[in-house]
PDB file as gemmi writes it, atoms N, CA and C in Angstrom:
CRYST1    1.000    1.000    1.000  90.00  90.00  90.00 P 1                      
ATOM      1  N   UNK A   1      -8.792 -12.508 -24.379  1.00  0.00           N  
ATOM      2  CA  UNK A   1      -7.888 -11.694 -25.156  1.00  0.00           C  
ATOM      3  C   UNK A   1      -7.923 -10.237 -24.701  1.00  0.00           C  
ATOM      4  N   UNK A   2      -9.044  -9.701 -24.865  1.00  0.00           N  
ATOM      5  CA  UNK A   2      -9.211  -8.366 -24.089  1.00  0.00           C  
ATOM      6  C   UNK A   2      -8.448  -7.875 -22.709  1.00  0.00           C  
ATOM      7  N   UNK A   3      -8.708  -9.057 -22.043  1.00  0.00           N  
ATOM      8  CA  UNK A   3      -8.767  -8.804 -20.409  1.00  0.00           C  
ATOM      9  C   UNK A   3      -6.317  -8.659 -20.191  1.00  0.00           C  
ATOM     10  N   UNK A   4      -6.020  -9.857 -21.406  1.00  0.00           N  
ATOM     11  CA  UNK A   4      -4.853  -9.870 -21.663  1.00  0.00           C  
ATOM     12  C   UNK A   4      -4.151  -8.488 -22.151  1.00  0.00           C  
ATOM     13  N   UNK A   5      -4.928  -8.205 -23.116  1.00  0.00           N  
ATOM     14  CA  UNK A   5      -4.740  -6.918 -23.825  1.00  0.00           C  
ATOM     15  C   UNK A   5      -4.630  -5.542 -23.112  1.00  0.00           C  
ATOM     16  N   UNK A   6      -5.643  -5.463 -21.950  1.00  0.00           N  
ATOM     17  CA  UNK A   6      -5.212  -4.299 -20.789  1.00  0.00           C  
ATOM     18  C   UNK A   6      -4.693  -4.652 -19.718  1.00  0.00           C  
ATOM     19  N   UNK A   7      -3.822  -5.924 -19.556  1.00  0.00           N  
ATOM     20  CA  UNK A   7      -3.139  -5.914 -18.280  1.00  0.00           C  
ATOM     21  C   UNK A   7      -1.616  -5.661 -19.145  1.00  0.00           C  
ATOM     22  N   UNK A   8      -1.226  -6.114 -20.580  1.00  0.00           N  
ATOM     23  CA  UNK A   8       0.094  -6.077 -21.324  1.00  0.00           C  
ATOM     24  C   UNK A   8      -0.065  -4.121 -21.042  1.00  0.00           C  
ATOM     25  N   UNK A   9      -1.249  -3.272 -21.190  1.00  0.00           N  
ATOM     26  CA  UNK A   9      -1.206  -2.166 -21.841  1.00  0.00           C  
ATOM     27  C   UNK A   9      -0.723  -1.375 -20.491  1.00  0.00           C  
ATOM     28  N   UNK A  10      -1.436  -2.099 -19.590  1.00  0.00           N  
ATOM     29  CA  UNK A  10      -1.157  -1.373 -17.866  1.00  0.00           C  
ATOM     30  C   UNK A  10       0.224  -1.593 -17.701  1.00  0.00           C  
ATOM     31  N   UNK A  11       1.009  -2.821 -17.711  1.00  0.00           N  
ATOM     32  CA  UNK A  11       2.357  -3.475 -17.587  1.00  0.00           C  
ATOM     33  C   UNK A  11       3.234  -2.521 -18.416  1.00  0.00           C  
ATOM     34  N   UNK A  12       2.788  -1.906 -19.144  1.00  0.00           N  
ATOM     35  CA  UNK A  12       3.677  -0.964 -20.306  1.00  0.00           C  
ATOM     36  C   UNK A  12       3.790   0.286 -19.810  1.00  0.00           C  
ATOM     37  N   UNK A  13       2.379   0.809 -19.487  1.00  0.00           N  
ATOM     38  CA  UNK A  13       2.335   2.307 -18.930  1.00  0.00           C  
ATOM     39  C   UNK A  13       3.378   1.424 -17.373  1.00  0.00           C  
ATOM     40  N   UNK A  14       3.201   1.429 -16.488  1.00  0.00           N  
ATOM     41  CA  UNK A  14       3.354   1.166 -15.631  1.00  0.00           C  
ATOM     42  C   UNK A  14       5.238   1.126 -15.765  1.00  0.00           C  
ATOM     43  N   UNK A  15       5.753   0.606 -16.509  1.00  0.00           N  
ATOM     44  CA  UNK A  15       6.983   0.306 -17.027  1.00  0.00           C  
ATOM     45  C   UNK A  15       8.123   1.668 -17.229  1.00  0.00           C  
ATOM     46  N   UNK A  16       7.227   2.363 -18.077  1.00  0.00           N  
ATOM     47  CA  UNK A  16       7.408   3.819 -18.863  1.00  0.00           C  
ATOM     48  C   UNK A  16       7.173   4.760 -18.204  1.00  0.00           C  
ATOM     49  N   UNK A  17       6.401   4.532 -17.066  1.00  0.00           N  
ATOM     50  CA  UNK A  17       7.000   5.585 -15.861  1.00  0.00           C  
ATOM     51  C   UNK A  17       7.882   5.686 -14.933  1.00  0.00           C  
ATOM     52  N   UNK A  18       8.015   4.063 -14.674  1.00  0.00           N  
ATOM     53  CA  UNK A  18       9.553   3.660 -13.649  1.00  0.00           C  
ATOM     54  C   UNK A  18      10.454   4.364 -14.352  1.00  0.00           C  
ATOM     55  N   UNK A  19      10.603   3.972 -15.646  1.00  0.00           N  
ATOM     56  CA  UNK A  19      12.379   4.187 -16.457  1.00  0.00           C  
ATOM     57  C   UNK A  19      12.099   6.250 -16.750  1.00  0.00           C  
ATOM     58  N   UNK A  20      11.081   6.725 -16.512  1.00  0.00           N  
ATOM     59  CA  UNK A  20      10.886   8.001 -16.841  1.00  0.00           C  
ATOM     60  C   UNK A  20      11.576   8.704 -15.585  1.00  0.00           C  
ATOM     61  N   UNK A  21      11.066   7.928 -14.496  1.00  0.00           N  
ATOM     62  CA  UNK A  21      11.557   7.981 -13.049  1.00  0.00           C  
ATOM     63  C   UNK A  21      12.940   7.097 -12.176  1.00  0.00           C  
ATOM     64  N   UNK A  22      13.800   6.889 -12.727  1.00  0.00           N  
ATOM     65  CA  UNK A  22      14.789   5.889 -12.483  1.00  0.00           C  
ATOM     66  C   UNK A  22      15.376   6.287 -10.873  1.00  0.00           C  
ATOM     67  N   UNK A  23      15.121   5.207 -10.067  1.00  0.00           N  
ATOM     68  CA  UNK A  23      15.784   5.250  -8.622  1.00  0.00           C  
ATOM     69  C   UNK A  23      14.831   6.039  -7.389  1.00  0.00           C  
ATOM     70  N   UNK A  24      13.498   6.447  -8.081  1.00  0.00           N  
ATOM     71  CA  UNK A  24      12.421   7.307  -7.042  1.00  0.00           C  
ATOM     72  C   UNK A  24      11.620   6.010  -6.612  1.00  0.00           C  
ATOM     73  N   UNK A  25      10.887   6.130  -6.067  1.00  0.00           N  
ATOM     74  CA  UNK A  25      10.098   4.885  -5.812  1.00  0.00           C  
ATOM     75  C   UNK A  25       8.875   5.512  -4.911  1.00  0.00           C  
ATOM     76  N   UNK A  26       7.746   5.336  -4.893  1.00  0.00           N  
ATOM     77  CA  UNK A  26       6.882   5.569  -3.620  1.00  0.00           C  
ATOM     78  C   UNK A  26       5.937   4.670  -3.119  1.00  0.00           C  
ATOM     79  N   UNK A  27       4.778   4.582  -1.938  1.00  0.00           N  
ATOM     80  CA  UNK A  27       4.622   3.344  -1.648  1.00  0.00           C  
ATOM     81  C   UNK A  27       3.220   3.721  -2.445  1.00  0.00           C  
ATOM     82  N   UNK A  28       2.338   3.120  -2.928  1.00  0.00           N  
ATOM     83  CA  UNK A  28       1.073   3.136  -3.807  1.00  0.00           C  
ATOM     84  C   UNK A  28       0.064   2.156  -3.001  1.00  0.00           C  
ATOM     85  N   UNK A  29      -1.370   2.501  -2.281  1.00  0.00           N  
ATOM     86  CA  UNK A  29      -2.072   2.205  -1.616  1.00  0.00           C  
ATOM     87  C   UNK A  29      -1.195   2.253  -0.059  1.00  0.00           C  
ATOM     88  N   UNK A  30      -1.304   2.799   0.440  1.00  0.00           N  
ATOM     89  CA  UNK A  30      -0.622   2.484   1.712  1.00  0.00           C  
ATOM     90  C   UNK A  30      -1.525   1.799   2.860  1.00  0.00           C  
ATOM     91  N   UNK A  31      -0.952   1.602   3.775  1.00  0.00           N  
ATOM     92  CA  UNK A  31      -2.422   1.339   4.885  1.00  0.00           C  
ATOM     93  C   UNK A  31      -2.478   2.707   5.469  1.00  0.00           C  
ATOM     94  N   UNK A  32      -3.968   2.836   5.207  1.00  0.00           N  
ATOM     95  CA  UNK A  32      -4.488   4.046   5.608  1.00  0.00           C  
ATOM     96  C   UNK A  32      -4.635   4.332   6.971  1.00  0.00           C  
ATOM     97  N   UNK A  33      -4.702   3.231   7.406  1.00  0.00           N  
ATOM     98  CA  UNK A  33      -4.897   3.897   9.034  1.00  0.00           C  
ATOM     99  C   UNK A  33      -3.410   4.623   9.794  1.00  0.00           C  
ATOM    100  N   UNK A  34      -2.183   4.108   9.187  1.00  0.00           N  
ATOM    101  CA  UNK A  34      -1.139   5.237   9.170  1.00  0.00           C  
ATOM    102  C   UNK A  34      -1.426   7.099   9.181  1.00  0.00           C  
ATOM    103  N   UNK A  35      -2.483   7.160   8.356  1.00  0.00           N  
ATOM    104  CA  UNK A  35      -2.533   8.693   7.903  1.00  0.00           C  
ATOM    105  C   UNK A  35      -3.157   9.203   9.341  1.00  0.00           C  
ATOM    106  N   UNK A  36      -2.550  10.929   9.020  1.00  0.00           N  
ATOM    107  CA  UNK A  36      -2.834  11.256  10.506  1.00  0.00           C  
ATOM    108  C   UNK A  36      -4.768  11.448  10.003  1.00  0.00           C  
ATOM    109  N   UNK A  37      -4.982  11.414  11.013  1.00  0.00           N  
ATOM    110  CA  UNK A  37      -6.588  11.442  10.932  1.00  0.00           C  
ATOM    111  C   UNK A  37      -7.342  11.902   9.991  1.00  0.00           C  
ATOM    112  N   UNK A  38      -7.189  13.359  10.340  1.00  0.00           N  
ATOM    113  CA  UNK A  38      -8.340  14.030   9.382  1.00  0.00           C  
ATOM    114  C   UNK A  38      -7.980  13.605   7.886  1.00  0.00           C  
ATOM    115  N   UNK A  39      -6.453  13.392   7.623  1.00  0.00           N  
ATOM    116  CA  UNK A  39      -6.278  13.388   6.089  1.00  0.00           C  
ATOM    117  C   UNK A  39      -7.247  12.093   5.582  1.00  0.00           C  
ATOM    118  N   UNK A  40      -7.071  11.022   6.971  1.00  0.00           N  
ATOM    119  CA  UNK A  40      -7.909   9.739   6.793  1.00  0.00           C  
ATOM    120  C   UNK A  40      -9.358   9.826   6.411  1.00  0.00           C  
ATOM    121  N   UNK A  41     -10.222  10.951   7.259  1.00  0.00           N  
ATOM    122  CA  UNK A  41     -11.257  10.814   7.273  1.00  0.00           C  
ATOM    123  C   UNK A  41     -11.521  11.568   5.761  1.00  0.00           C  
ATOM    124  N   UNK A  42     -10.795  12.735   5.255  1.00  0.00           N  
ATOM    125  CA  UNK A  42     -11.373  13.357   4.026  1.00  0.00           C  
ATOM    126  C   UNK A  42     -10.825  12.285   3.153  1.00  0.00           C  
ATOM    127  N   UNK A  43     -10.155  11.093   2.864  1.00  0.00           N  
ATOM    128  CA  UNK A  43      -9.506  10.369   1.841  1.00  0.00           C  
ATOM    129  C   UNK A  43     -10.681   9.258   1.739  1.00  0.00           C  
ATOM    130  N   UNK A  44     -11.279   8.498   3.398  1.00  0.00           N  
ATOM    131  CA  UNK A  44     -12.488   8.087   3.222  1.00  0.00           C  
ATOM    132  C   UNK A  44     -13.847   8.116   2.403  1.00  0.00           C  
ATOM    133  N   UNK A  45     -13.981   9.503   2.890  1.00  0.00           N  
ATOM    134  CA  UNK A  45     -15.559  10.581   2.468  1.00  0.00           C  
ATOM    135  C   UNK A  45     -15.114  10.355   0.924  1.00  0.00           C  
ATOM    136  N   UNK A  46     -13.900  10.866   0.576  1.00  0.00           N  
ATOM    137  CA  UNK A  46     -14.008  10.971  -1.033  1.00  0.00           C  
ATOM    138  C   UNK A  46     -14.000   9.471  -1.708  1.00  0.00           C  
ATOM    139  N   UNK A  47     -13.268   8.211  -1.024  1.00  0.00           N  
ATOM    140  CA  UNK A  47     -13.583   6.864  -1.375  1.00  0.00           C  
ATOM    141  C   UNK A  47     -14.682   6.630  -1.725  1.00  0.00           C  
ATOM    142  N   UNK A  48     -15.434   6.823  -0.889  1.00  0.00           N  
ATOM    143  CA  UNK A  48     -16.656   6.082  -0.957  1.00  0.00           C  
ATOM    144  C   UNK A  48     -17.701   7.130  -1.954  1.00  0.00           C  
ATOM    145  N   UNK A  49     -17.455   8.374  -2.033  1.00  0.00           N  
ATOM    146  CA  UNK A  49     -18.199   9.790  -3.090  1.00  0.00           C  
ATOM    147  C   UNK A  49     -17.444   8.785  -4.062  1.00  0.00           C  
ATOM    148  N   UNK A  50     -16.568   9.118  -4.623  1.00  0.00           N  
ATOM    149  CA  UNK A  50     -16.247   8.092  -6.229  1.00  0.00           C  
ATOM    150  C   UNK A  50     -16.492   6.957  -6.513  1.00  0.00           C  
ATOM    151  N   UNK A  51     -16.349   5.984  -5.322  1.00  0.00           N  
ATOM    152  CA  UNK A  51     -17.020   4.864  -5.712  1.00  0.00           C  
ATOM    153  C   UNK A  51     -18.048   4.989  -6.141  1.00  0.00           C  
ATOM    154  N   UNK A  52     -19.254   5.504  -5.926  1.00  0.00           N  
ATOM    155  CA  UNK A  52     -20.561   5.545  -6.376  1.00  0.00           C  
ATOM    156  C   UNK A  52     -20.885   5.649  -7.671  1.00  0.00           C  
ATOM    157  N   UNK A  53     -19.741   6.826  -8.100  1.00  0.00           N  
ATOM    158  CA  UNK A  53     -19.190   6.744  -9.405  1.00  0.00           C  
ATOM    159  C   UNK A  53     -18.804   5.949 -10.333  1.00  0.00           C  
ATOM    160  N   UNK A  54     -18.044   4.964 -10.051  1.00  0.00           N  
ATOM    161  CA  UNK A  54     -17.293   4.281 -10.611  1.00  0.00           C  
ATOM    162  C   UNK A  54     -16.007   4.554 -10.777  1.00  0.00           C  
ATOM    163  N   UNK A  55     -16.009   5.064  -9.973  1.00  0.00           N  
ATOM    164  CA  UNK A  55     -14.004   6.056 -10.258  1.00  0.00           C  
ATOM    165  C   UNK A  55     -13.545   5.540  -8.802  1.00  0.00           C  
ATOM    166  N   UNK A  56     -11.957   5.246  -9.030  1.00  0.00           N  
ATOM    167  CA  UNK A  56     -11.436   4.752  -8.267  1.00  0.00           C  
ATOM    168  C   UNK A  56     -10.015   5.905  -7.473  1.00  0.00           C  
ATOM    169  N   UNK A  57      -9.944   6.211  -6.167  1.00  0.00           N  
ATOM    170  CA  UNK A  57      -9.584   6.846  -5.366  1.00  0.00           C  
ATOM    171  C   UNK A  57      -8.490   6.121  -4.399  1.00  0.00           C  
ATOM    172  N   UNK A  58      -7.116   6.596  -4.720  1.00  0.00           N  
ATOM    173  CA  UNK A  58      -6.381   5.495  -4.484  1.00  0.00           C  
ATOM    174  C   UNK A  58      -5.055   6.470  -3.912  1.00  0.00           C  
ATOM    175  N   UNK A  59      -4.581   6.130  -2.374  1.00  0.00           N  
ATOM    176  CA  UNK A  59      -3.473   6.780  -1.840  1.00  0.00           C  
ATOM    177  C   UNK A  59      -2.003   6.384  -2.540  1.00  0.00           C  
ATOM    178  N   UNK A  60      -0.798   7.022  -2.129  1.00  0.00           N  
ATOM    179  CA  UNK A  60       0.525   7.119  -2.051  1.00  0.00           C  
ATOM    180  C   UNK A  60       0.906   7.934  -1.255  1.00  0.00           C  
ATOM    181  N   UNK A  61       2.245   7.170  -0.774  1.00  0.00           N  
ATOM    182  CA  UNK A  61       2.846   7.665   0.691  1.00  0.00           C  
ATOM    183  C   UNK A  61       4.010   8.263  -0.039  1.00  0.00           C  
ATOM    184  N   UNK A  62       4.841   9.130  -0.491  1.00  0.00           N  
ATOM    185  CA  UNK A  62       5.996   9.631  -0.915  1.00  0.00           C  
ATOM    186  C   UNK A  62       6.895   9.587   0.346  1.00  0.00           C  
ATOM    187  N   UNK A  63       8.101   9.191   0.033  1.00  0.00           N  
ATOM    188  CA  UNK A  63       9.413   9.050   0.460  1.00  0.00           C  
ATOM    189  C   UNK A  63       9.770   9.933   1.862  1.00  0.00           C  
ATOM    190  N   UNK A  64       8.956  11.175   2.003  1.00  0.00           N  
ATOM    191  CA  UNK A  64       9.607  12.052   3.137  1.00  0.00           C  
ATOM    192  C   UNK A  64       8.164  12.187   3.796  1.00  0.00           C  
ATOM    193  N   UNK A  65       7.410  11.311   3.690  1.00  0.00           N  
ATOM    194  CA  UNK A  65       5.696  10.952   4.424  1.00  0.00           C  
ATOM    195  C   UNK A  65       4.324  11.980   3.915  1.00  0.00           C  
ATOM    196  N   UNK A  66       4.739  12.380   2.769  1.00  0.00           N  
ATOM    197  CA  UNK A  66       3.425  13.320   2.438  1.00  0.00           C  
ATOM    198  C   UNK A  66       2.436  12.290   1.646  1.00  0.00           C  
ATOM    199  N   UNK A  67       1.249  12.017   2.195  1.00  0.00           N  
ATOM    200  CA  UNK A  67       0.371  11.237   1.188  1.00  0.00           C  
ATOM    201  C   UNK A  67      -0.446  12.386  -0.027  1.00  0.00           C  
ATOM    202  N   UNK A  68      -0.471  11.320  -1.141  1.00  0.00           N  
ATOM    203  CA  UNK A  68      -1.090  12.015  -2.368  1.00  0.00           C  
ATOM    204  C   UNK A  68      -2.332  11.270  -2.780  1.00  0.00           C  
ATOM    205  N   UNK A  69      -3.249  11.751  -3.237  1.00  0.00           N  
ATOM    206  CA  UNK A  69      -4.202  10.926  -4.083  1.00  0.00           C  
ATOM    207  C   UNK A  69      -4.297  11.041  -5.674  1.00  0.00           C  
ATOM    208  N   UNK A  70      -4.742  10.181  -6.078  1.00  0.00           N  
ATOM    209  CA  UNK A  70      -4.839  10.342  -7.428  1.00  0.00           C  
ATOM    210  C   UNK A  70      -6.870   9.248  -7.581  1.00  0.00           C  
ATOM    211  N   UNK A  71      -7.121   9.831  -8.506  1.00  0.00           N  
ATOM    212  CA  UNK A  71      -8.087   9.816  -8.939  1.00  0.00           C  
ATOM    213  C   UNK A  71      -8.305   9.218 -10.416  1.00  0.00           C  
ATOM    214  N   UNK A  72      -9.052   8.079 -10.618  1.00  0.00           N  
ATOM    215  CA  UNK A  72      -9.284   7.278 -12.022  1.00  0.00           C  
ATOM    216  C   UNK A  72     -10.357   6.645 -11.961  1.00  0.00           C  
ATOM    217  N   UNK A  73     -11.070   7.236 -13.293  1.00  0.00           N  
ATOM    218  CA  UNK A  73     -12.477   6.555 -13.434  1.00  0.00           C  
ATOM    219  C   UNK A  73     -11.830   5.506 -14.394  1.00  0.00           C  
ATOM    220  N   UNK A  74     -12.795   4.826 -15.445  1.00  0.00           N  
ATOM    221  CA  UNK A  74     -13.230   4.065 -16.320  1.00  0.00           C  
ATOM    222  C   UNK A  74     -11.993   4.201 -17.571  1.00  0.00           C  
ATOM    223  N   UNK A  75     -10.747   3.955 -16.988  1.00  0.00           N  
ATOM    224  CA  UNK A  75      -9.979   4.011 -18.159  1.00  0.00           C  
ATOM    225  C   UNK A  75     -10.324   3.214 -19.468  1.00  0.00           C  
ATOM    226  N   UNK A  76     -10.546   2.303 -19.174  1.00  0.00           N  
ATOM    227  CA  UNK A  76     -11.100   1.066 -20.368  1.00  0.00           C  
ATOM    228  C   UNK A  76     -11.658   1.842 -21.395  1.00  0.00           C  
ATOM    229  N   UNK A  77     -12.368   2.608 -21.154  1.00  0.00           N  
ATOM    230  CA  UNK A  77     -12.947   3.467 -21.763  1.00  0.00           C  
ATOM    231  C   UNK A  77     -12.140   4.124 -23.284  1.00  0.00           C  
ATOM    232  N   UNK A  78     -10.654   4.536 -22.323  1.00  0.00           N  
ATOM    233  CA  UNK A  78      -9.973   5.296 -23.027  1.00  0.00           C  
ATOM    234  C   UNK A  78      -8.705   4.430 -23.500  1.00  0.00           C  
ATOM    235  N   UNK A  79      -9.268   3.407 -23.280  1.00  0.00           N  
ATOM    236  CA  UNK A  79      -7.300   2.594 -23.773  1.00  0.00           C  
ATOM    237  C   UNK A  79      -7.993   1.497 -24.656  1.00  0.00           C  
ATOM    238  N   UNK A  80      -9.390   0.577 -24.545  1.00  0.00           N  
ATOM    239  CA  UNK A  80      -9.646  -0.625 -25.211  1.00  0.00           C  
ATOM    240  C   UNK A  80     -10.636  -0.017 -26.637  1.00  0.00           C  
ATOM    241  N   UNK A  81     -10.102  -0.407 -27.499  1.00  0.00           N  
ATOM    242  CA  UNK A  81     -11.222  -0.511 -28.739  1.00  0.00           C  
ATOM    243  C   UNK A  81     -12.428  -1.164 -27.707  1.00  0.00           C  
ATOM    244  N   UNK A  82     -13.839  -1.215 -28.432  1.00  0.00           N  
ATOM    245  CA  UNK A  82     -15.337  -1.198 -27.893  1.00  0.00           C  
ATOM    246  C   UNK A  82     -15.637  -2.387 -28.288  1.00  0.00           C  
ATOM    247  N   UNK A  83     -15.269  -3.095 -29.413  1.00  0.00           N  
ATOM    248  CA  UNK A  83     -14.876  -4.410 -29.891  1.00  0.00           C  
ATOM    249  C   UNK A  83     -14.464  -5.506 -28.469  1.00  0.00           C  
ATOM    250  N   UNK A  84     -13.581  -4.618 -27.894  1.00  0.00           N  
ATOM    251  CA  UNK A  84     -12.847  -5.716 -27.180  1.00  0.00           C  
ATOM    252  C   UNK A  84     -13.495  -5.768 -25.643  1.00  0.00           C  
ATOM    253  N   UNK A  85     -13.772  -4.250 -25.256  1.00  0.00           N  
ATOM    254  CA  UNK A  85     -14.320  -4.202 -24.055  1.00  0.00           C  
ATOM    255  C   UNK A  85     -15.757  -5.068 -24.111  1.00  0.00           C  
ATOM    256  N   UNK A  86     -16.196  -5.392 -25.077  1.00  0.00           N  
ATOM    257  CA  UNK A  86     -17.635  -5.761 -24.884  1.00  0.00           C  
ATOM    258  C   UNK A  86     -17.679  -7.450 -24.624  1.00  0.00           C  
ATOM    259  N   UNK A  87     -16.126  -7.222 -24.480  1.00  0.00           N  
ATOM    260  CA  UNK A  87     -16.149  -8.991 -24.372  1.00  0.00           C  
ATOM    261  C   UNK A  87     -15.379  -9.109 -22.847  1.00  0.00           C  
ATOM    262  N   UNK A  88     -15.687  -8.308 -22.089  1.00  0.00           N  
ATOM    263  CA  UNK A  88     -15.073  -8.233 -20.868  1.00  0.00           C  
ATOM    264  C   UNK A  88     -16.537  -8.288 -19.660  1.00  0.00           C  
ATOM    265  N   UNK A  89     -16.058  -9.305 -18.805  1.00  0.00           N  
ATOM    266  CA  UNK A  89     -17.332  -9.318 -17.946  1.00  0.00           C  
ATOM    267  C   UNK A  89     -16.988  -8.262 -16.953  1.00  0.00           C  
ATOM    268  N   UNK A  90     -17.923  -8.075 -15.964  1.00  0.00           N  
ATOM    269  CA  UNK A  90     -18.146  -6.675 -14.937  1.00  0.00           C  
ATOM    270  C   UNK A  90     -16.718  -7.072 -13.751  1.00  0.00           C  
ATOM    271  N   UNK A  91     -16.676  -8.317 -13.929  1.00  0.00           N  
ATOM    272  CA  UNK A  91     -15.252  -8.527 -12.557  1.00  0.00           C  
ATOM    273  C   UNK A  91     -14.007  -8.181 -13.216  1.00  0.00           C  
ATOM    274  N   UNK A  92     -13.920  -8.406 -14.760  1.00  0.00           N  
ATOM    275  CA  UNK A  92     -12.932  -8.078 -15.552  1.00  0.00           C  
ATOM    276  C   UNK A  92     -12.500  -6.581 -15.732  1.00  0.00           C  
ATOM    277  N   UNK A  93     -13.808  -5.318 -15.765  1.00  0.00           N  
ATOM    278  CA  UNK A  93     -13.963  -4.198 -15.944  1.00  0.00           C  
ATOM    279  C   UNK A  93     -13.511  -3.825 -14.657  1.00  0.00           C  
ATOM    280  N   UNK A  94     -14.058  -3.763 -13.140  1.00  0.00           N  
ATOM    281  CA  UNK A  94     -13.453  -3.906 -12.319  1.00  0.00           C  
ATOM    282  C   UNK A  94     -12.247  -4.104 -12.100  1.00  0.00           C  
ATOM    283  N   UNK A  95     -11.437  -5.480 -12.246  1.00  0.00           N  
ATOM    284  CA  UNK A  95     -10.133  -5.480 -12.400  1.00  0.00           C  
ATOM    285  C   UNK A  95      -9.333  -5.005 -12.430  1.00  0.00           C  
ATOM    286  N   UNK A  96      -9.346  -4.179 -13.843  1.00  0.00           N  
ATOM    287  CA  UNK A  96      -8.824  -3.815 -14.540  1.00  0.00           C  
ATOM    288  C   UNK A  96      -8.645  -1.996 -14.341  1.00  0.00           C  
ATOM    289  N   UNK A  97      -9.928  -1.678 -13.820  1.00  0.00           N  
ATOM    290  CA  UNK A  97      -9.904  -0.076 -13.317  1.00  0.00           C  
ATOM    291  C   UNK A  97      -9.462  -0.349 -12.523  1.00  0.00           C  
ATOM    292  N   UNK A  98      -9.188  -0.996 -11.670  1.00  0.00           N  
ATOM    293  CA  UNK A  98      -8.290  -1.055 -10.659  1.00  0.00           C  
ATOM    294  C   UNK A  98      -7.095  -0.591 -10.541  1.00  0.00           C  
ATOM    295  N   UNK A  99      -6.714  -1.874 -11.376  1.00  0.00           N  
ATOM    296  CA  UNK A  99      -5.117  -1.995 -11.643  1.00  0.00           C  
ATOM    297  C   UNK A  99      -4.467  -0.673 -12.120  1.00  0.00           C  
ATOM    298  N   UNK A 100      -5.462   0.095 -13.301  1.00  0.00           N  
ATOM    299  CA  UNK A 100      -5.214   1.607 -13.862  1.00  0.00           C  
ATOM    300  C   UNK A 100      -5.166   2.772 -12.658  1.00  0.00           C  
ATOM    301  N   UNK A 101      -5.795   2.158 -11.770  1.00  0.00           N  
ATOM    302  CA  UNK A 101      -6.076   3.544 -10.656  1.00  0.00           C  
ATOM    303  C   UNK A 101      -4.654   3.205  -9.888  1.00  0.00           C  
ATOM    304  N   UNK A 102      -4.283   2.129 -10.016  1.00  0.00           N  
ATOM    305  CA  UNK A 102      -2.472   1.991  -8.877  1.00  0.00           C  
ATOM    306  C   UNK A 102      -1.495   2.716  -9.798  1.00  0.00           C  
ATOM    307  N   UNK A 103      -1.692   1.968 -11.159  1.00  0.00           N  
ATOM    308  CA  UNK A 103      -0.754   2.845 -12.236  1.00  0.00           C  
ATOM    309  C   UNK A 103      -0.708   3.803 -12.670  1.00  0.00           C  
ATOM    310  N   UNK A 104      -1.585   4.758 -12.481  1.00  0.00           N  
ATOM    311  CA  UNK A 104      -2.255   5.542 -11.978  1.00  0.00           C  
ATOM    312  C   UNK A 104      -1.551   6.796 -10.660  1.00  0.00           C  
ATOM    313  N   UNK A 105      -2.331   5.706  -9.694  1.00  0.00           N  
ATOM    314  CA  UNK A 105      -1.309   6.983  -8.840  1.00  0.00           C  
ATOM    315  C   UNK A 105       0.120   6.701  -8.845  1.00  0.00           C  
ATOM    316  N   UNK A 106       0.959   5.667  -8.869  1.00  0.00           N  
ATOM    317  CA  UNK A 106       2.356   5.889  -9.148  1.00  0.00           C  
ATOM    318  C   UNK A 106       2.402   6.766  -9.904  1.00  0.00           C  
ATOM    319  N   UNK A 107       2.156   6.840 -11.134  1.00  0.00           N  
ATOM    320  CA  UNK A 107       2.620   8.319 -11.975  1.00  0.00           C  
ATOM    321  C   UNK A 107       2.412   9.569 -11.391  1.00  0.00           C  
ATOM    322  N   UNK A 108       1.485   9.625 -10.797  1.00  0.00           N  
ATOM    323  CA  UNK A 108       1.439  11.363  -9.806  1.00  0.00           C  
ATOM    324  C   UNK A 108       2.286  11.118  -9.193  1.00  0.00           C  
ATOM    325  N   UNK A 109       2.230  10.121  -8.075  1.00  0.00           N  
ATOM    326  CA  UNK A 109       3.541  10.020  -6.689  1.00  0.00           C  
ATOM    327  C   UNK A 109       4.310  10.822  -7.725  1.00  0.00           C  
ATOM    328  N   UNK A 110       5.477   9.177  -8.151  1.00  0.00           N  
ATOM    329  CA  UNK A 110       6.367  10.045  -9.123  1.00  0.00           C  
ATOM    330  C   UNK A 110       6.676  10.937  -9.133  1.00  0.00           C  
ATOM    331  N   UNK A 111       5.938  11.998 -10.070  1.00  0.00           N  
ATOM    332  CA  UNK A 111       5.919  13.166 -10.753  1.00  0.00           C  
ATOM    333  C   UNK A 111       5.793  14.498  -9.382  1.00  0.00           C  
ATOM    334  N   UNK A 112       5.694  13.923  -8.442  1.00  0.00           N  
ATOM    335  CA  UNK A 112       5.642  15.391  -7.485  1.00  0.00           C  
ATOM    336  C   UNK A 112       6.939  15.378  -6.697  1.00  0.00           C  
ATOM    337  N   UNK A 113       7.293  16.812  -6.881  1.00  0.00           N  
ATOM    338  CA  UNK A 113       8.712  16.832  -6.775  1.00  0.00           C  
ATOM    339  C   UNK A 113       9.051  16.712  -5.424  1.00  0.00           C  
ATOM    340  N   UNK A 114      10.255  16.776  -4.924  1.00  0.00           N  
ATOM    341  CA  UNK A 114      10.615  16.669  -3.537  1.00  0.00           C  
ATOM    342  C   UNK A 114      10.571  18.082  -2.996  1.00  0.00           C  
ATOM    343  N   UNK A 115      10.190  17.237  -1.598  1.00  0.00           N  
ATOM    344  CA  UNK A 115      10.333  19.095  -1.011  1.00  0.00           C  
ATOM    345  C   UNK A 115      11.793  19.573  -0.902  1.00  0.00           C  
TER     346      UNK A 115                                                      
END                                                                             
């Protein structure tokens, strides 16, 4: 039920930013080895610094080739009653920050204006 409960809640946010954004689109995780280098190597270094964390570090390619990052720890945190998270195993928690860190950076993409 839980694990249902934050993929309906992600599917919603996720939803409510398309229609906020109607006809923009950007690409969310891109393949990184596209990026010109150095942006690669500092997008790396900071991957793997947040992972350690538990925060998830996640590219977008915008429309005229500028990549963005966006940054998301432990949303669960901030979206599930404690009730519900406690019934979520560690692949589920995982998952699920995941999925928040894509929905996630679409909303920055999005939101940064064109040059």
């Amino acid at each position: 039920m839980a694990r249902a409960r934050a993929k309906e809640m992600i599917a919603t946010f996720t939803q409510t930013i398309r229609q906020e954004h109607p006809g923009q689109s950007i690409t969310v995780n891109p393949d990184i080895a596209l990026m010109p280098e150095k942006e690669r190597e500092g997008f790396l270094r900071m991957q793997e610094k947040l992972r350690a964390n538990g925060q998830y570090l996640t590219s977008f390619r915008l429309p005229d080739g500028r990549y963005g990052r966006a940054i998301s720890g432990d949303e669960l945190k901030n979206t599930l009653p404690a009730a519900l998270r406690d019934s979520l195993t560690a692949d589920d928690v995982r998952e699920i920050n995941s999925a928040w860190a894509l929905a996630r950076a679409e909303q920055i993409g999005l939101s940064v204006p064109p040059r």
